[in-house]
N, C-alpha and C positions, 0 to 999 in steps of 0.2 A: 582209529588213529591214535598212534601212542602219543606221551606226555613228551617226548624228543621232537618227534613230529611238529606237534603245535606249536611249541617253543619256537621252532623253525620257520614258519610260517608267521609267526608274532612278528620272528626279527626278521625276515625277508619284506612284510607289511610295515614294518618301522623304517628297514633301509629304501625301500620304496616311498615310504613318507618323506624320506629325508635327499629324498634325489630330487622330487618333484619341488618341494622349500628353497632347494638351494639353486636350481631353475628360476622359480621366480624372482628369490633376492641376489641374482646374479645384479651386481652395480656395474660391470661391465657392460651387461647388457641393458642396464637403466641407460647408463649415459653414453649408448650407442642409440638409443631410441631418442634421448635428449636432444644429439649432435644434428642426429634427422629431423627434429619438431623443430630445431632454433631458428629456421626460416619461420617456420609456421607460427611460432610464438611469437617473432617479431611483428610479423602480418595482424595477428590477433593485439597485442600491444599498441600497433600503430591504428589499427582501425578504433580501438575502444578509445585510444586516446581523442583519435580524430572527433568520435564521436559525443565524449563530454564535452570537450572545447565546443563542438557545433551546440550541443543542446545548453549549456549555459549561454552563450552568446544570443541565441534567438528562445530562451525562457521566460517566458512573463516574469518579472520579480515580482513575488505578493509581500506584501507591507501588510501589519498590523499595529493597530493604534487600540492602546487599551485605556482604563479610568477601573479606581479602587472604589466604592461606596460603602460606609460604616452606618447601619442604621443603629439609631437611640431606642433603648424598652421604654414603651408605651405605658408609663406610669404614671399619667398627667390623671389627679383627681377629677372629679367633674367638679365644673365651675360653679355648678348651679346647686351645689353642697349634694348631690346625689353620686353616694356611695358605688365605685367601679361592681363590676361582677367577680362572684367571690369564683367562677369557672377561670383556672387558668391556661392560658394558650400556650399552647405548643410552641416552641422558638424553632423548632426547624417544620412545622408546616407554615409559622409564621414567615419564613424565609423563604421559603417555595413559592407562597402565595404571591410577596413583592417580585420572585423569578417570572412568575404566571405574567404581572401587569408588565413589565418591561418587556416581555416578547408578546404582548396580545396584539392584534392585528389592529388596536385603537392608538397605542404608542405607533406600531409600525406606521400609521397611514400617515401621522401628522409630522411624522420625519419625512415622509415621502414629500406632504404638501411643503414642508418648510424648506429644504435641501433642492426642493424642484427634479427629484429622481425620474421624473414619468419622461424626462427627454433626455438621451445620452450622445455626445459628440464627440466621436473619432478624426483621427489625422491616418490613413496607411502609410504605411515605412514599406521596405525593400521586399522584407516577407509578413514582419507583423503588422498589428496596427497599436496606437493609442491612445488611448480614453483622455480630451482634454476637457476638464471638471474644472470650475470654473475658470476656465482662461480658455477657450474656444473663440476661432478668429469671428461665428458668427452665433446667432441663438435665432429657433422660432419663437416667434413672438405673437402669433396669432395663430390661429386655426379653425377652419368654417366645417363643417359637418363631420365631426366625429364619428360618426356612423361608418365612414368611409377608409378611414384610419386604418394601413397597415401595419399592424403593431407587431414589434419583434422583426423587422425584417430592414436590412439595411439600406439606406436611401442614401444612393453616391450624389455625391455633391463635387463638380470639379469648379475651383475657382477661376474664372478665366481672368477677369482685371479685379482692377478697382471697384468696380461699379457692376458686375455682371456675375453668373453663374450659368453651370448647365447642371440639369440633373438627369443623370443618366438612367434609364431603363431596357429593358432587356428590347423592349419592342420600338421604343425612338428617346428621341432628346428632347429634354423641356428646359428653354432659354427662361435666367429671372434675374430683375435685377433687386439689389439690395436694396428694402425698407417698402416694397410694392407687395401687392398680393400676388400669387404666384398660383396658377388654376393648373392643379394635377388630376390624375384619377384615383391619388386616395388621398382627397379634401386639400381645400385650400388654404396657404398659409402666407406667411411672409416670413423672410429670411433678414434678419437685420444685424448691422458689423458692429461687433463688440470695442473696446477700448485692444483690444491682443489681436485685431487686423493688422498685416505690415503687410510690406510688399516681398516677403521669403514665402507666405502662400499663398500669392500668384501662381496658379498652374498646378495648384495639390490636391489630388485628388482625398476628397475627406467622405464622409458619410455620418450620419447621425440614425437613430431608429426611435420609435415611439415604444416605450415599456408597458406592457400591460401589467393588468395586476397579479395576475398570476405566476409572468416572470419576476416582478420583483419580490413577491413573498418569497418564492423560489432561492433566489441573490440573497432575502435580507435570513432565509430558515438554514444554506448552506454556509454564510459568511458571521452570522451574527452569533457569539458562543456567550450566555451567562449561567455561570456557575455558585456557587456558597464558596466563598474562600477560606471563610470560617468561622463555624457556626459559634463558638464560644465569644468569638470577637464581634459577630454578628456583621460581618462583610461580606459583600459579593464583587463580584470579575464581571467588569462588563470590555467582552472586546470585540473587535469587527477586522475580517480580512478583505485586501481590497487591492489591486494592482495598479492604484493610484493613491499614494499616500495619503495625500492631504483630503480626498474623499475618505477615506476610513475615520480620517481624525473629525473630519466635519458629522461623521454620521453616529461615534462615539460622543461627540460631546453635545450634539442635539438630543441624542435620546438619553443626556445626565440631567439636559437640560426640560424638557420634557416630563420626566419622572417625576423630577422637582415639583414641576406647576402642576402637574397629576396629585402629587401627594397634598400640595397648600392649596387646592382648590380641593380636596377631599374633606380636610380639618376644617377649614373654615364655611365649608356646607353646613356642618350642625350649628357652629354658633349664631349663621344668618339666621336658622329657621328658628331658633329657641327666641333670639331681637327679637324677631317678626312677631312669635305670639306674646312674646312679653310687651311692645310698643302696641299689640292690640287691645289687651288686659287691662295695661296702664292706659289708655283712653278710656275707656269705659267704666274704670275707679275712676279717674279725675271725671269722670262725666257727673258719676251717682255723687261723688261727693261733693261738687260744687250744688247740686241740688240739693243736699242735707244743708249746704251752708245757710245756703238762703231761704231758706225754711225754719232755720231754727234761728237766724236773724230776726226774719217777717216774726215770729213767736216774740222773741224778746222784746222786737219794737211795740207790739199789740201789747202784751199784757205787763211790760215793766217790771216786772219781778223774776225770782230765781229760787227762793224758798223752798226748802222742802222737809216735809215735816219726816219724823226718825222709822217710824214705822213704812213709809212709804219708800225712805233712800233702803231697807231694807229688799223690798221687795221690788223695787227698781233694779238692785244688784242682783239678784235673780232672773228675774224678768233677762237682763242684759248677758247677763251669763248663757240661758236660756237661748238667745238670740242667735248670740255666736256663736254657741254650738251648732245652731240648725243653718246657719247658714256657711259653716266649715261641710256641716252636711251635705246640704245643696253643690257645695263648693266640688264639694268630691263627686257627688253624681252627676253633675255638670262634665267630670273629667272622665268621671266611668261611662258619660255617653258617649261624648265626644270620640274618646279611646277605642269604645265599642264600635262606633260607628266609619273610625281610621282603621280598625283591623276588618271588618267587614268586607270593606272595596280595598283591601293591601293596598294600604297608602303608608308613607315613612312616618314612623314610629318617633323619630330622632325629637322633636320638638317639644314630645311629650314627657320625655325623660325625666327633665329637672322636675317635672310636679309629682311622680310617684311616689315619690316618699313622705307626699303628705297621707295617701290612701291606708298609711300606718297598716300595709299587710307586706311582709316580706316575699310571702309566696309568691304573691301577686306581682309586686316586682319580679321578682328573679324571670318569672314567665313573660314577664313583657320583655325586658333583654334579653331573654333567650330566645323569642321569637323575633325581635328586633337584629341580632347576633345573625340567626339562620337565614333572616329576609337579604341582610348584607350579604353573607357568602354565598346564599345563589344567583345575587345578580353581579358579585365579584368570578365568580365560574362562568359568565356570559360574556365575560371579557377575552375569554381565551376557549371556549368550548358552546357546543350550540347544544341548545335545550334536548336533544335527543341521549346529550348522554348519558352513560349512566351514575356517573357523580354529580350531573345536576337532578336528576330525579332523583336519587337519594336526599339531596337536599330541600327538594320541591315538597318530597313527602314526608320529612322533619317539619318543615315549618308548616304547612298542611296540621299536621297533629297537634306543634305548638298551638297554630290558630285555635282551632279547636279547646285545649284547655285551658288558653289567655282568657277566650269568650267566657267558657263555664265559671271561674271564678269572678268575672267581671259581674257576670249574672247574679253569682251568690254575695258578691260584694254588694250590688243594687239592693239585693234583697234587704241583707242587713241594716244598711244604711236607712232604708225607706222604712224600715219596723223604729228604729231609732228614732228617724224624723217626727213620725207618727206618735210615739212616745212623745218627745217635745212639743209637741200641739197641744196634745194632752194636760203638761206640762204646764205648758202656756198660758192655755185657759183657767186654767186653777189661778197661775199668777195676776192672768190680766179682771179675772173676777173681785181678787183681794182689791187690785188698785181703783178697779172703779166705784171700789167706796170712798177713794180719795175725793178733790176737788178733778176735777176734767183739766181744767189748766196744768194742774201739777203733770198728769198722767200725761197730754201732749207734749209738754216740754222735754219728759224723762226718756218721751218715744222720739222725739227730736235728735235730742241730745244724743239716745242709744245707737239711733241709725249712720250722726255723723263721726262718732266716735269708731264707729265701724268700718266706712268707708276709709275713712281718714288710717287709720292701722294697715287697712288693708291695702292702697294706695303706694303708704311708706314701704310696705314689704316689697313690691314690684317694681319702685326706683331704688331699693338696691339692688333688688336681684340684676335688674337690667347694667347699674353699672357695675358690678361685680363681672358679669360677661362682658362689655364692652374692654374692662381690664385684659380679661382673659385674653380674649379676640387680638388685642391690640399686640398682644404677645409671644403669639402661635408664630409657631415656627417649622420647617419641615426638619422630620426626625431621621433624617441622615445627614453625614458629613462626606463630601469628597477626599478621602486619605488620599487620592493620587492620581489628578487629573489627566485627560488624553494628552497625547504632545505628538508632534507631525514625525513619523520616525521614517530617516533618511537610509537606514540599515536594510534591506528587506530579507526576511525570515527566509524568504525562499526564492531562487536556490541557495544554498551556501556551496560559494564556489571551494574552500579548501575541502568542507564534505564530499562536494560529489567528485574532486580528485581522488580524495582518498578513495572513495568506494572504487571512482573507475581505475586505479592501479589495483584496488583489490577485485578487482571484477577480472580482470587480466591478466594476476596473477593468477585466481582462482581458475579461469577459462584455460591459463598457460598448462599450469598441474594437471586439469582435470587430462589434456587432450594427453600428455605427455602417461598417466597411467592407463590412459583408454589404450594409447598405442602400448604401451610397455605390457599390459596385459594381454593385450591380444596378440602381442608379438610372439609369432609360432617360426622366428628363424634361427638356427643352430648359430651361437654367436664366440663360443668358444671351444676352444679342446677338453675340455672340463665339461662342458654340458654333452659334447658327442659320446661321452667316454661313458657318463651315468646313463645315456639315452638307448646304447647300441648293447648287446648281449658278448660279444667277438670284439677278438683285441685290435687297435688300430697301429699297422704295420711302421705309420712314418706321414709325416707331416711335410704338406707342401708350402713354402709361403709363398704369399701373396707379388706379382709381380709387378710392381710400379715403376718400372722403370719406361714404360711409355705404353700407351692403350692398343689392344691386336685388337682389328677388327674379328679375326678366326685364329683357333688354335693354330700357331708356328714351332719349329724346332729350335732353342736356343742356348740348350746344353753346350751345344759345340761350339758356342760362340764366346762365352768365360765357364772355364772348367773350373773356375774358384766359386762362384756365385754362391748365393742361400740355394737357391733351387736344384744347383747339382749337385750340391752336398747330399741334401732332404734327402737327394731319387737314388742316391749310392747308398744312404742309409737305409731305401725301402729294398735296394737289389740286395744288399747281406741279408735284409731278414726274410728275403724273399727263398737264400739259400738255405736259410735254417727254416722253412716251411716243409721245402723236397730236396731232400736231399739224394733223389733219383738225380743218378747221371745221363740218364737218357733226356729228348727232346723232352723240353716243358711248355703246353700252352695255356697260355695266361688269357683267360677273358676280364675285360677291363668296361665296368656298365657304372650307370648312376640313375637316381630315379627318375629327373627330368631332364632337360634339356637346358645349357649352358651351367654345370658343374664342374665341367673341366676334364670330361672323363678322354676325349681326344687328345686334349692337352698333356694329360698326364701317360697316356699311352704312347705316343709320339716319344717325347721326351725320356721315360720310363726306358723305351729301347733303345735310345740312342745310347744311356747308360750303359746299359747291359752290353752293347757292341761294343763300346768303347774300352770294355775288360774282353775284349776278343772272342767275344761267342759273336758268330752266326745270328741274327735276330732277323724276323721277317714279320711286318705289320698287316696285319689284314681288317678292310675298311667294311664290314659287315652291316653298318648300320645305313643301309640303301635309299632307306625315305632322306636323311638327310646328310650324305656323305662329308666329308672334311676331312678327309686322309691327304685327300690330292693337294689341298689347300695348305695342310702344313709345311708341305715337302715340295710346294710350286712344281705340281708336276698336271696332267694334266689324265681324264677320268672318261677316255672312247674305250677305254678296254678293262676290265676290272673283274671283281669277284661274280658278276652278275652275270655275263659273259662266258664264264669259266663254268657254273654250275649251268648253263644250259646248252653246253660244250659247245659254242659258237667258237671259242678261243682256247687257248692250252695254256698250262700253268707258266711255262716259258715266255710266252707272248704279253702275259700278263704283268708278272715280275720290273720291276720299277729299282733303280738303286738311288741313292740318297747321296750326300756329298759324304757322309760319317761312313767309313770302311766298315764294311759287315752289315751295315742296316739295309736291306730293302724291303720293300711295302706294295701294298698291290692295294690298290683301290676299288672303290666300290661298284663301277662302271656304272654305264646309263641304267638312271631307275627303273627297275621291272614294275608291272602292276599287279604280283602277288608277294611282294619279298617274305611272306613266313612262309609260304610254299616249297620257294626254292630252299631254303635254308633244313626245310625237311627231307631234301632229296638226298639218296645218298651218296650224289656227286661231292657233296660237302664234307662225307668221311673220307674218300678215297683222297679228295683234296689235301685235307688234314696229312691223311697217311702219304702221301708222296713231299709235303714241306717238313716233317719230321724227319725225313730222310734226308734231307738238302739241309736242316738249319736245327741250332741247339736250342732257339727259343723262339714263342711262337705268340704274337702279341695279336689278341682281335680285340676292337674295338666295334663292339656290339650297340645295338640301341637301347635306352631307358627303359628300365623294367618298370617304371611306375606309366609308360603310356602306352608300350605294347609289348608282348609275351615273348617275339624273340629274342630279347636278352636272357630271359630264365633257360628257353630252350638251348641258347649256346653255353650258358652257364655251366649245362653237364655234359660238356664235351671237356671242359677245363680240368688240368690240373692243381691251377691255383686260380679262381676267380677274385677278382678284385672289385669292391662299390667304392664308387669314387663320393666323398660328402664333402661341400663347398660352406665353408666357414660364412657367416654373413651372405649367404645365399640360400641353402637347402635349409627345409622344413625338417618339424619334427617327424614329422608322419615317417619321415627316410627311419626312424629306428622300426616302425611297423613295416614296410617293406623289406628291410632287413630280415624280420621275426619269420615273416610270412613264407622269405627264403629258402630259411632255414627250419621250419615248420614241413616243407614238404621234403627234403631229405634231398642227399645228396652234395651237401654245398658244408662238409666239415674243413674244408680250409677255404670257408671265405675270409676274407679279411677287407678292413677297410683303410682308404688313404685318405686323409684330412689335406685336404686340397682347397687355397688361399689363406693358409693361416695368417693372420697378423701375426708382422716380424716386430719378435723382442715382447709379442704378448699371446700367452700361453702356446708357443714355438715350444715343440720341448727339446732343441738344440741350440746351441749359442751361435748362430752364424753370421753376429752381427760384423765380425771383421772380414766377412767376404760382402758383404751388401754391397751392391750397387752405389757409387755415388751420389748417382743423379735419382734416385729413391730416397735417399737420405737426405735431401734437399727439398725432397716435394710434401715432406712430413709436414702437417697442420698443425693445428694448434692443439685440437681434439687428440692427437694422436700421441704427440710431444705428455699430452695427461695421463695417457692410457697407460704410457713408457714408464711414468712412475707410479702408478698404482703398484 
C-alpha cells in the first residue's frame, strides 16, 4: 500500500470518526429523545416525590441525647506519705480503659435495673407504633413464674374501659381487670393504671413485651456510642440514640450518673481498707500501752524512787535503742508475713501500701505496686472481657511472674531481717549482762519505762496516720467534671426532612438524566437530514415534510388538493431531479421500496405520480407490494382485479387499469393476495406487463414491498430505471444506511437514490416552504417544536 494510499484511509477513518461524534451529539436529537422522556420524567419526579413525603411521614424520628465528661490526672500523692509509682500511664490507654467501664455489661445492667428497661410499652398508630417511656396509660407491676416469660414478643393489650382489658392472642382472648392478677400461659401478672390513664385510651389497641438480656445488650451495643473527644483535654462523648427522646436522655444521664458512683466507690475502697487496718493497729498499741502504763505505775508505787546512776542511764540508752530496733524488726517481719501470706491466696494488696515504705527496700516496693498495678488491671479486664481472652491472660501471666518475684524478695527480706534480729539478741545480751550488775530495781524500772516509751511512740504514729486519711477520705472526689450535660432534644437527627428532599429531587433529577442518556444512546432512529446524509453512501434526491395537517389512517392522494403546499413543492422538486437522473425520453419505471413497513413509501409513490401527471406525462402506478397492498386505498378505488390477476392471466392489462381523479394518472392495484407473491413476480408475465405499459405510458411507478422484510423489492429493483428508498425522518433506523450499502454491494442499483420522507418543516427541510404550509399545521406546532424552529 502506498503512502497516498494510507493517508486516505487515515482521513476516510477520521471522517468516519467524525460522522459517528456528530450522531451522537446531534442536540436535535437529544431534545427529541427529551420531548419523548418528559412524560416519563415527570412520572419518575412524581413517584420519587410521592415517595419521600411517604417515608418521612411514616419515619421513626431517632433522637439523640448526648453529655461531655472531662476526667482530672490522677496525681493525688498517697495519703499515707507512700510515694506514687515512678511507671507512668499511658493517657490514652488510660482513656480506653474508663471507655471499657462505661460500656461493660456491669454499668449496662444497673441502668437496666435503674431506668426499669426489662419492660417496654407501646401505643399502635395507623401504621407505626410508639414507645411510651414513662408515661404509659398502664405498667406491669407484678409477675409470677418467669420461667414462662415470652420475651421479645409482643403482648397486644386492647383497652376496653376503665376498669378492664383483653389481651389478645393468636389462639383466644384473655379478659383482666386493672390492679388483679391476670393468669396467662406465659406467667402471671397484673396490669395496674398509671397517673397518663384518660379516657382517649379507651379502645387502643397497645402492646408491651418483656426484654431479654440479650436484646437489650443488643439496643444498648447498637444505640449506645462512646468515644475520646480529646485525648489532650482528656474528654469523652458519651451519647445514646433512641426514638423516644426523653428515654435517650434518661439513659445518658443514668449512665453519667452511674460512672460517678462507679468511680467514688472505687477511691474510696482503698482508704476504707488502709482505716480498717490502721483502727486495728491502733487497738492493739492502745492495748500494749495501757499495759506498760500500769506496770510501770505498780513500779513507782512499789519502790518510790527513780534514780539512776550515769553508768547505768548509759547502757539503758543502748539497751533502748537496741529495743527499738528489734522491734522496728519484728515490725517489718510481721508485715513481710502478713504481705507474704495476702500475695499467697491473691488477696488486695491495697491496705498494705501505706506501710512499705517502712521495709526501707525500694525494689521491694516497686514489686509490690506492680504486682498490685497488674492484680487491678486483670480484674478491670473482667469488667468488659471474660477470662478466656487473650488480654486477660496476658495479664494473668504478668501478675503470675510478679507474684512470684514480690514472694522471692519478701523471702530474702525475711532473711535479712531475721540475721539482723539475731544480731540484736546478741546485742542484747551483752547489754542486758552489763546492767545486771546494776541494782534489779533500777534495771526493772529502765525495762518499764523502755517498753512504755515504745508503745507510747508507736501508738502516736498510727493516730496520725489514721487522721491524716480520715483528712484525705473526707476529701476525695471523683476525678471527672461534666463539661456538658444531657438535655432532652426535641430536634430528631433523623430523618432530616430538607435532606431527604434534597436528595430525593436529586434522586430524580439523577433517575430523570440517567433514563434520558439510556434512551438518547440507544436511540438508533434517523432524526435529521444531516444524520441520513453522513449515514447513506448515495445522494438524497429531495426531501418530504412532514404532514400535519390532520392524521391518515393509510397513505391518500393530496397533491391535487393545494398545489401550493410544502409537500407538492418537495415532490416537483424530486421530479426535476428525477429528470436529471435519465434523461432518456423513452418510458421511465421508477420502483419506489423502503426497508420497513410504514415509511411512507406508498405515500410518496402515489403522490410522486400525481406530480409527474400533472406536467402532462402519462403516469401509471402499480400496487406490487401484494402481502400488504394500499394502492387501492389511496386512490378509494377498490382491489377484485389487480396486478395478481394479470400475472396469472386470469385478467388483461385493460381490465385492470383503474383512473384517478388527476388527468393522466392511473393505477392498477394489487388484486386479491396470492399465496406465493415472489413467484409470481418471477414469471415473465411481469416483463411482458412492463413492456406493453411502456407502450401506453411515459412513466411507470411501482410501489414494491420493504426490502429489509422480504426479497421482492430487490428483485423489482432491477427491473427499474430509477429505483427509489424511501427513509422516514423520526421513524426508520440506522440499519436503513446498511440496507442501502448492501443494495448497492450487489450491483445493479447505480441510480438509486433516496427520498427523505417526514422531514420536519423549517428544521433541516432543505427548502423554504414555509409560506405554502398549511395553516392549520401551523397551529398545531408545540411547544417542543416552537424550540426546535429556533435552534
Amino acid at each position: 500500500m502506498s503512502e497516498q494510499e494510507e493517508k486516505q484511509n487515515k482521513l476516510n477513518q477520521f471522517d468516519q470518526f467524525e460522522e459517528e461524534v456528530q450522531n451522537i451529539l446531534d442536540p436535535y436529537k437529544l431534545l427529541i429523545v427529551f420531548k419523548r422522556s418528559f412524560m416519563a420524567m415527570l412520572l419518575i419526579s412524581l413517584i420519587t416525590f410521592i415517595g419521600v413525603i411517604i417515608y418521612i411521614r411514616y419515619a421513626k424520628p431517632v433522637y439523640e441525647s448526648s453529655s461531655i465528661i472531662q476526667l482530672e490526672n490522677n496525681n493525688r500523692t498517697n495519703s499515707l506519705g507512700i510515694l506514687s509509682s515512678n511507671v507512668a500511664e499511658d493517657e490514652g490507654s488510660s482513656l480506653v480503659r474508663e471507655l471499657e467501664i462505661i460500656k461493660s455489661p456491669i454499668v449496662r445492667a444497673k441502668v437496666i435495673a435503674e431506668l426499669d428497661l426489662s419492660i417496654s410499652y407501646y401505643i399502635h398508630g395507623n401504621i407505626l407504633f410508639e414507645e411510651k417511656y414513662k408515661n404509659s396509660p398502664y405498667i406491669v407491676s407484678f409477675v409470677e413464674d418467669y420461667s414462662k416469660v415470652r420475651y421479645d414478643q409482643h403482648i397486644d393489650v386492647n383497652i376496653v374501659d376503665s376498669n378492664s382489658y383483653v389481651i389478645e392472642l393468636k389462639e383466644s382472648e384473655i379478659k383482666g381487670t386493672f390492679g388483679k392478677l391476670c393468669k396467662t400461659p406465659f406467667g402471671n401478672f397484673t396490669l395496674s393504671k398509671t397517673p397518663f390513664f384518660n379516657a382517649n385510651i379507651i379502645h387502643q389497641r397497645t402492646f408491651f413485651t418483656f426484654n431479654s438480656t440479650n436484646a437489650l445488650n443488643q439496643y444498648f451495643q447498637k444505640n449506645l456510642f462512646v468515644d475520646i473527644s480529646s485525648q489532650q483535654a482528656r474528654t469523652l462523648f458519651i451519647s445514646f440514640k433512641d426514638n423516644n427522646q426523653y428515654k435517650a436522655y434518661c439513659i445518658v444521664k443514668t449512665i453519667d450518673s452511674i460512672y460517678f458512683e462507679q468511680t467514688l466507690q472505687l477511691k474510696l475502697k482503698s482508704f476504707d481498707q488502709s482505716i480498717e487496718f490502721l483502727n486495728t493497729s491502733i487497738q492493739k498499741a492502745e492495748e500494749n500501752l495501757i499495759e506498760a502504763e500500769i506496770k510501770f505505775e505498780n513500779f513507782m508505787r512499789k519502790n518510790k524512787t527513780m534514780d539512776v546512776m550515769a553508768d547505768y542511764a548509759k547502757y539503758s540508752k543502748l539497751g533502748d535503742e537496741n529495743e527499738v530496733a528489734k522491734k522496728s524488726l519484728e515490725f517489718k517481719l510481721s508485715i513481710l508475713k502478713n504481705l507474704g501470706n495476702l500475695i499467697e491466696k491473691n488477696k488486695d494488696l491495697e491496705e498494705f501500701i501505706p506501710l512499705l515504705p517502712d521495709l526501707e527496700d525500694e525494689q521491694l516496693v516497686k514489686a509490690i505496686e506492680n504486682l498490685n498495678a497488674l492484680n487491678q488491671a486483670k480484674d478491670n479486664l473482667l469488667l468488659s472481657q471474660s477470662e478466656n481472652t487473650h488480654a486477660y491472660k496476658v495479664k494473668k501471666t504478668a501478675a503470675a511472674n510478679a507474684k512470684v518475684d514480690a514472694l522471692s524478695m519478701i523471702e530474702q527480706n525475711k532473711q535479712v531481717i531475721q540475721k539482723q534480729v539475731h544480731d540484736l539478741n546478741l546485742e542484747k545480751f551483752q547489754i542486758e549482762s552489763s546492767i545486771m550488775s546494776f541494782p534489779a530495781k533500777e534495771t526493772e524500772m529502765s525495762r518499764l519505762k523502755r517498753h512504755y516509751n515504745l508503745y507510747d511512740k508507736f501508738y502516736g504514729l498510727l493516730m496520725d496516720k489514721l487522721v491524716e486519711q480520715g483528712l484525705t477520705k473526707a476529701g476525695v472526689t471523683v476525678n471527672f467534671v461534666i463539661l456538658s450535660p444531657p438535655i432532652v432534644e426535641n430536634i430528631p437527627i433523623y430523618p432530616k426532612k430538607g435532606i431527604i428532599l434534597f436528595i430525593g429531587v436529586g434522586i430524580a433529577i439523577l433517575l430523570s438524566l440517567l433514563l434520558v442518556v439510556v434512551r438518547f444512546l440507544m436511540y438508533d432512529t434517523i432524526t435529521t437530514l444531516a444524520e441520513l446524509e453522513r449515514s447513506i453512501p448515495i445522494p438524497i434526491i429531495g426531501s418530504v415534510p412532514e404532514y400535519v395537517a390532520d392524521k391518515m389512517l393509510f397513505s391518500q392522494l393530496i397533491v391535487d388538493k393545494n398545489s401550493k403546499s410544502a409537500i407538492s413543492e418537495s415532490l416537483r422538486s424530486v421530479r426535476t431531479n428525477l429528470e436529471f437522473i435519465s434523461t432518456n425520453k423513452k418510458s421511465k419505471v421508477i420502483t419506489v421500496t423502503s426497508t420497513v413497513g410504514g415509511e411512507g413509501k406508498t405515500f410518496v409513490a402515489v403522490n410522486l405520480a400525481a406530480i409527474i401527471a400533472m406536467s402532462h406525462h402519462k403516469v401509471v402506478v402499480l400496487d406490487l407490494d401484494m402481502r400488504k397492498p394500499k394502492i387501492h386505498l389511496a386512490f378509494g378505488a377498490e382491489n377484485k382485479i389487480g396486478l395478481s390477476t394479470i400475472l396469472i392471466e386470469k385478467n388483461t392489462v385493460n381490465e385492470a387499469i383503474q383512473h384517478s381523479r388527476v388527468p393522466d394518472l392511473d393505477f392498477i392495484t394489487a388484486g386479491p393476495t396470492p399465496p406465493n407473491p415472489s413467484e409470481l413476480i418471477l414469471l415473465p408475465t411481469l416483463n411482458e406487463l412492463l413492456d406493453n405499459l411502456k407502450a401506453r405510458y411515459d412513466v411507470i411507478i411501482i410501489d414494491t414491498p420493504p426490502v429489509g422484510i422480504v426479497t421482492d423489492g430487490m428483485l423489482l429493483m432491477t427491473k427499474a430505471d430509477i429505483p427509489l428508498y424511501i427513509v422516514r425522518i423520526n421513524y426508520s433506523k440506522f440499519f436503513v444506511a446498511q440496507e442501502i450499502k448492501r443494495a448497492l454491494n450487489r450491483g445493479g442499483y447505480n441510480k438509486l437514490r433516496v427520498i427523505a420522507n417526514g422531514v420536519p418543516v423549517n428544521r433541516g427541510f432543505r427548502y423554504n416552504y414555509g409560506y405554502y404550509e398549511n395553516e392549520a399545521a401551523a397551529k398545531e406546532k408545540n411547544f417542543f417544536q416552537k424550540i426546535v424552529e429556533k435552534l
